[in-house]
C-alpha positions in Angstrom: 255.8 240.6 -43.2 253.1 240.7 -41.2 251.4 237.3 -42.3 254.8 236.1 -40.7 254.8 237.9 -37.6 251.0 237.1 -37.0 252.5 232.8 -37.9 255.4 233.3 -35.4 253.4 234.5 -32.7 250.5 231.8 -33.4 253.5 229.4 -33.4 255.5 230.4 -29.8 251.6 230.2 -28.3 251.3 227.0 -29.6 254.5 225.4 -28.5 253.9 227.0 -24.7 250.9 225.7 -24.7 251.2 222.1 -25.9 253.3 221.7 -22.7 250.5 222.1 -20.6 250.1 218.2 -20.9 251.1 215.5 -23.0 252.9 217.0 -25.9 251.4 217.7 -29.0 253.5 216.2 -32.5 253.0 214.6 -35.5 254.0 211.1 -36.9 257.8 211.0 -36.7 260.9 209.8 -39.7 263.0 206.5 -38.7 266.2 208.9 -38.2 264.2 210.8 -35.2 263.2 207.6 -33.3 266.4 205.9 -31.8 266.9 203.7 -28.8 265.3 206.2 -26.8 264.0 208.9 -28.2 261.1 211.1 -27.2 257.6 209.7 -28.7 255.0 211.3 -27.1 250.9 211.0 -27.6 249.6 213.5 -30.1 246.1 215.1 -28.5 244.3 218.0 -28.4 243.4 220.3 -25.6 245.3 218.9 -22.8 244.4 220.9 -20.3 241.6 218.4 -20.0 244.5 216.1 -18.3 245.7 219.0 -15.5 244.8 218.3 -11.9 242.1 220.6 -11.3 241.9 220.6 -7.2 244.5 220.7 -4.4 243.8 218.3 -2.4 245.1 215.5 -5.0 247.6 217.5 -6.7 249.2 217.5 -3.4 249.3 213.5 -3.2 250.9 213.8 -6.7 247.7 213.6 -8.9 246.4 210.2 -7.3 242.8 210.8 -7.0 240.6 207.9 -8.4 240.6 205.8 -5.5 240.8 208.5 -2.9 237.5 209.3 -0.7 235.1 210.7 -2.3 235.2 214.9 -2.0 233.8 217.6 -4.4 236.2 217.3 -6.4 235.5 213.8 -7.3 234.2 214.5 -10.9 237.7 214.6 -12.6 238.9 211.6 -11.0 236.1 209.3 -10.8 232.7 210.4 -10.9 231.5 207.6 -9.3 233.0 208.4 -6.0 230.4 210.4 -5.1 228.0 208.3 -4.1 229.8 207.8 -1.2 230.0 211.5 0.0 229.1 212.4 3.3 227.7 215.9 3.7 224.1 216.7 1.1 226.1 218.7 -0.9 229.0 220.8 -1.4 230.8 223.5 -3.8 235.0 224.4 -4.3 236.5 227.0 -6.4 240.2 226.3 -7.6 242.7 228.1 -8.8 246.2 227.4 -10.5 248.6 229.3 -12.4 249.9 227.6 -14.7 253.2 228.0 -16.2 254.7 230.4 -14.7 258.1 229.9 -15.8 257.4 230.3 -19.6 254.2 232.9 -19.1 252.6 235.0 -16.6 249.3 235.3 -17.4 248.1 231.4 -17.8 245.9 230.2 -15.3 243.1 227.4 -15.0 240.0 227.7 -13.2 237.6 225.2 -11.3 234.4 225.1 -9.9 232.7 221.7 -8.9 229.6 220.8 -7.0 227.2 218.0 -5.8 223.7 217.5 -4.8 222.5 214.3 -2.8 219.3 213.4 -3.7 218.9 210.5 -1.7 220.8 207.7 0.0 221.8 206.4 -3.3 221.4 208.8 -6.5 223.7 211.8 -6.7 224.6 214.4 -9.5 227.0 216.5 -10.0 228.7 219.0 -12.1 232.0 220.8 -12.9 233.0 224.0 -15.3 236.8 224.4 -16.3 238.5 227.7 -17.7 241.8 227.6 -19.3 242.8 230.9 -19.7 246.0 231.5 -22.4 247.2 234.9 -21.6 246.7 237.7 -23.9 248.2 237.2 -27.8 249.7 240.9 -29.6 250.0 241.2 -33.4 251.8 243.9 -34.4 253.3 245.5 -37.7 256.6 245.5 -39.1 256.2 249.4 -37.8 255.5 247.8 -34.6 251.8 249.3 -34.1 249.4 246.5 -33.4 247.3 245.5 -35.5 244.6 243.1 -33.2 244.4 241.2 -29.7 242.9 238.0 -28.8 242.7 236.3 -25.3 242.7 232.4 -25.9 241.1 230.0 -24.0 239.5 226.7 -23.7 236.4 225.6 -21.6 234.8 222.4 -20.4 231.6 222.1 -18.5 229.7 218.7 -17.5 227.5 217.2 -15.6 227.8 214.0 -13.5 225.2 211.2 -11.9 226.1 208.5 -9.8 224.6 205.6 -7.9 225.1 203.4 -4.8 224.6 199.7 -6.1 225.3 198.0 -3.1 226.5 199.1 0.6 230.3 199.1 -1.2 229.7 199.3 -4.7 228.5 202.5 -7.0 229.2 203.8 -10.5 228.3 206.7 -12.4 229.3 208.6 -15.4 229.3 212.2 -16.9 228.7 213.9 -20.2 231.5 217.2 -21.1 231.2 219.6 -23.2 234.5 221.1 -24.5 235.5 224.4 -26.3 238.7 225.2 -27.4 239.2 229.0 -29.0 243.1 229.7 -30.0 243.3 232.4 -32.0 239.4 234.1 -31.4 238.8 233.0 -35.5 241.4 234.8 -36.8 243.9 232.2 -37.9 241.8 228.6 -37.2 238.2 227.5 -36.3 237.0 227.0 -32.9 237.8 223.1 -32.4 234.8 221.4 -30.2 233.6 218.6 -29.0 231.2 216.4 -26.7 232.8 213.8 -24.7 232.1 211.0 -21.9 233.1 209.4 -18.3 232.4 206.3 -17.0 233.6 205.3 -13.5 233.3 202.8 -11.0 234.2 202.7 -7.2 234.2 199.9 -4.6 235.1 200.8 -0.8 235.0 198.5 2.3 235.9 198.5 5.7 238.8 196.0 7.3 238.5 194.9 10.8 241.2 196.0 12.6 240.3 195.3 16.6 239.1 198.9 18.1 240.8 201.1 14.9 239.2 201.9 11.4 240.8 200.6 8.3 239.5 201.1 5.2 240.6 199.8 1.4 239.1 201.2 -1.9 239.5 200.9 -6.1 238.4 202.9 -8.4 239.1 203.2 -12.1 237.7 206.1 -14.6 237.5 206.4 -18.2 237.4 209.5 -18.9 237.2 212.1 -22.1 235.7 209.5 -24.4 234.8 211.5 -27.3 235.1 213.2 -30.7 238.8 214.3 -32.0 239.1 218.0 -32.7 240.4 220.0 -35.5 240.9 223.9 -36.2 241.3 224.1 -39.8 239.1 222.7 -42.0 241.5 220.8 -44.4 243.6 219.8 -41.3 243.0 216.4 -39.8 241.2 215.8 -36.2 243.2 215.3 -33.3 242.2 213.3 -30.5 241.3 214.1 -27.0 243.0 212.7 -24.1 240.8 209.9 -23.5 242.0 208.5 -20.1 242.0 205.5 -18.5 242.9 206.0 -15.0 243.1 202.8 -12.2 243.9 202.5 -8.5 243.7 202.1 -5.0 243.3 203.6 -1.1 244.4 202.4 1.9 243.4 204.0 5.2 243.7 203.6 8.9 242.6 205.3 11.4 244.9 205.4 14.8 242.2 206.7 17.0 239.5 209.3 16.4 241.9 212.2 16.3 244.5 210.3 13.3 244.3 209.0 10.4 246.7 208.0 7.0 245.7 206.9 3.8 248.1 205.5 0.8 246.9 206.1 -2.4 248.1 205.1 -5.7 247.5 205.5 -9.2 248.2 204.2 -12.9 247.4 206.4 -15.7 247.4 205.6 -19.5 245.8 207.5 -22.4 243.6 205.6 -24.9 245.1 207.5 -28.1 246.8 206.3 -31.4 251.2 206.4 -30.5 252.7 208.4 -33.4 253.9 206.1 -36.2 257.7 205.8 -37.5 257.3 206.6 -40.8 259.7 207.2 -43.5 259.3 208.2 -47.5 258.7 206.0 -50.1 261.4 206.8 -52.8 259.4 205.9 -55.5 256.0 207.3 -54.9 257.7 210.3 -52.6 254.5 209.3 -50.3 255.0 208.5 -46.2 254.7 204.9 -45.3 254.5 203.3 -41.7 257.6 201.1 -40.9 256.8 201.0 -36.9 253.8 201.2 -35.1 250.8 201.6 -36.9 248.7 204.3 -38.4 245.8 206.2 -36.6 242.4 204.9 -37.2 239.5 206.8 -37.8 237.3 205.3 -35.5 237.5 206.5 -31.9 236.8 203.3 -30.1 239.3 201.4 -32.5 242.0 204.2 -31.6 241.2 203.1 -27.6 241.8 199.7 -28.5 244.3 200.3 -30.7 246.4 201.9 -27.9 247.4 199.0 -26.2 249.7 197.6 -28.9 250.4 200.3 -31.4 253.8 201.5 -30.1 256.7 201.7 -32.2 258.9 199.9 -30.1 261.8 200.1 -28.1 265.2 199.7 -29.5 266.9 196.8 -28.1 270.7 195.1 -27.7 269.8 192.8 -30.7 268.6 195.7 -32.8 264.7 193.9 -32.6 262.2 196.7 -30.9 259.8 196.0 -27.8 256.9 197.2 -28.4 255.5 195.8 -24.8 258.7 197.8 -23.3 257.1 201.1 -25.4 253.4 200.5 -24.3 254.6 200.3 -20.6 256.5 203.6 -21.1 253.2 205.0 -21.9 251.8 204.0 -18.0 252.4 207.0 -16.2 252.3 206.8 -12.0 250.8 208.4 -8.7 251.7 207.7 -5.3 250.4 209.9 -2.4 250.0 209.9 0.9 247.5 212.1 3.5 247.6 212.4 7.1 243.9 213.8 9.2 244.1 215.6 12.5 240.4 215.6 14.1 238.8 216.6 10.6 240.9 220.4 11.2 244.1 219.7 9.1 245.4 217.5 6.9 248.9 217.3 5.3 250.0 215.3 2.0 252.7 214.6 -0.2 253.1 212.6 -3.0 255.0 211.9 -6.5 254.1 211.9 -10.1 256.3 209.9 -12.7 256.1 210.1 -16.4 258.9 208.4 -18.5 261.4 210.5 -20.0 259.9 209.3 -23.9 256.4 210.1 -23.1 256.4 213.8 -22.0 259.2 213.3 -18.9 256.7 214.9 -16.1 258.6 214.3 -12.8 257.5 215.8 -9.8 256.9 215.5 -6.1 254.4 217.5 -4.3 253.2 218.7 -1.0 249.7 219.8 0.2 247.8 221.3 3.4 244.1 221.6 4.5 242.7 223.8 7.2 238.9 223.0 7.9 235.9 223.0 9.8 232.6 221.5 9.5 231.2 223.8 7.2 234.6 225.5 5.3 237.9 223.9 3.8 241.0 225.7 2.3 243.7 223.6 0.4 247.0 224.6 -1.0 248.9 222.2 -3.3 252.7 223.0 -4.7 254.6 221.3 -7.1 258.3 220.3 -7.2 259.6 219.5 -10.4 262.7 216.8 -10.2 264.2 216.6 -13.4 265.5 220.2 -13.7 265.1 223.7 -12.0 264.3 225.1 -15.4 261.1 223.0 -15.9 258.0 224.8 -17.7 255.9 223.1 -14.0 258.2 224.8 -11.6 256.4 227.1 -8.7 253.0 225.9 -10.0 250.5 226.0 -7.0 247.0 225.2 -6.6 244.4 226.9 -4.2 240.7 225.3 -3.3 238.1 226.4 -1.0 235.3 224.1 -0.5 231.9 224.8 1.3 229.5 222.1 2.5 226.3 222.4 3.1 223.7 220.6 4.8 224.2 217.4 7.5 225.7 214.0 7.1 223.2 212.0 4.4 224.9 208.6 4.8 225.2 206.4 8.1 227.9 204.7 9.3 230.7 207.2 7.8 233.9 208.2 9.6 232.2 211.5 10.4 229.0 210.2 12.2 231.5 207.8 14.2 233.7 210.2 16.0 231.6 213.2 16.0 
């Protein structure tokens, strides 16, 4: 009895948890895959995929094409080549899933150093804390404890190629501890970023407008298992593409658009059903996993099951767009002493169905920032993301290290 109570309590953590991102499943039977039913991406530690900072969670979790901030090594590493101050360090915090459990929360710290006008480096540690896990007796003593969590730390370098041009990448180390060894292995892995930026400046008679693109690919790196026996799982490797507008009114406004498209590089669960006469599972949709990572990426592209359509054939185009997931977000400057933003996050209803609009402010000086990002879910009061919140401060350090920026303009 207590083997089972110890399994039901490993198996309510596991479910809460897997909704922390995109949702964690297994190849699916014929009869559960209809018209449109829910398919989503089998990876493993997720949290990976959680907006980390406030100030692009508030812009609905568009961030690769955004100016470059401290923040800048989730979203595109290579951003920060185009930083302004010498360096700079933010601390975030976010409960997270507040509606299912109380004691979740993700952590953030993140930090640059300048080391000249075109060589920068950079680094970031991430804490996922789980809660706190009881296993008790039948008696209802308890019989152990464990805090779960899961950790990633990396470091970043990027370079300026050319006045508008830089890249960079970053290499993560990732920890993920469920059950503190008493029911599976630690699962771990080493993964990689690669990103690439371009900015430039748009005439615009005596205003400022600037456009910029960016795309990140992100989490490239080895699948995870916590069993022995049990196969890997794959992280979320990313691939993340988009864009910035902004124009400055006058030295005292400013708005930016930004947008972003998001898709993850992993295998699309199978349709499988049993073969009657061997009683063994074979794929009649999709196609099966690979074991090569970098086939898997490719893979990705085209091995959805399809969408059912009015002549009974299946799309699988149709499915692979479902899998494109969307950020629009907008942010208004006052004087470099406030900014407000608001944005939108859409996820198709077969994919994971994150919906969301959000809402962020920034009060600031020269030297100090705080942000505050909160999240509206819109397909259901009862969503596991409602009254999630984020909270960054930032401190910069040292004077402006590149020429020509917004800053040295109207200061």
């Amino acid at each position: 009895m207590e083997a089972l109570r110890r399994s039901l309590n490993i198996g309510f953590f596991i479910a809460c948890f897997s909704l922390a991102g995109p949702a964690v499943q297994g190849q699916i039977t014929s009869g559960q895959l209809g018209g449109g039913g829910l398919n989503t991406i089998k990876t493993s530690v997720p949290f990976l995929t959680i907006a980390p900072d406030a100030r692009a969670a508030g812009m609905g979790d568009a961030g690769v094409a955004s100016s470059a901030d401290v923040n800048s090594q989730h979203w595109n590493v290579a951003k920060y080549a185009f930083v302004e101050r010498k360096s700079a360090f933010a601390i975030t915090h976010t409960p997270w899933l507040r509606n299912l459990i109380p004691d979740i929360n993700l952590g953030y710290l993140s930090g640059y150093y300048r080391i000249d006008d075109k060589n920068t480096v950079s680094s970031s540690f991430r804490y996922f804390s789980l809660g706190e896990i009881i296993i008790s007796s039948i008696q209802g003593r308890m019989v152990s404890q464990y805090k779960p969590f899961e950790l990633a730390v990396d470091a970043g370098y990027s370079r300026l190629f050319t006045d508008h041009f830089s890249g960079g990448m970053a290499i993560r180390y990732i920890r993920s501890d469920l059950t503190s060894g008493q029911a599976t292995q630690v699962g771990q892995s080493v993964a990689g970023d690669l990103g690439l930026y371009y900015q430039n400046d748009v005439p615009m008679g005596q205003t400022r407008a600037q456009w910029a693109l960016g795309m990140n690919l992100s989490n490239i790196g080895t699948p995870i298992s916590y069993t022995k026996d049990a196969p890997k799982t794959p992280i979320p490797t990313n691939l993340r593409l988009g864009g910035r507008f902004e124009y400055s009114i006058n030295e005292n406004h400013s708005f930016s658009l930004n947008a972003d498209v998001n898709k993850l590089l992993v295998p699309t669960p199978p349709v499988v059903q049993e073969d009657t006469a061997t009683g063994n599972l074979i794929v009649v949709r999709g196609k099966a996993a690979p074991e090569s990572v970098v086939t898997g990426m490719f893979q990705s592209f085209w091995d959805a099951p399809g969408v059912l359509r009015a002549d009974g054939s299946y799309s699988v185009f149709l499915d692979e767009m479902h899998e494109i997931a969307y950020s629009v977000g907008v942010e208004y400057n006052f004087h470099r002493l406030l900014a407000l933003r608001s944005g939108y996050f859409h996820e198709h209803s077969t994919k994971g169905n994150r919906k969301y609009v959000t809402t962020g402010i920034c009060v600031k000086n020269r030297i100090f920032s705080l942000d505050v990002a909160y999240l509206y879910p819109t397909n259901g009061g009862n969503s596991p993301l409602s009254n999630t919140f984020r909270i960054t401060f930032i401190t910069q350090l040292g004077g402006n290290s590149r020429p020509f920026t917004q800053e040295t303009i109207y200061d």
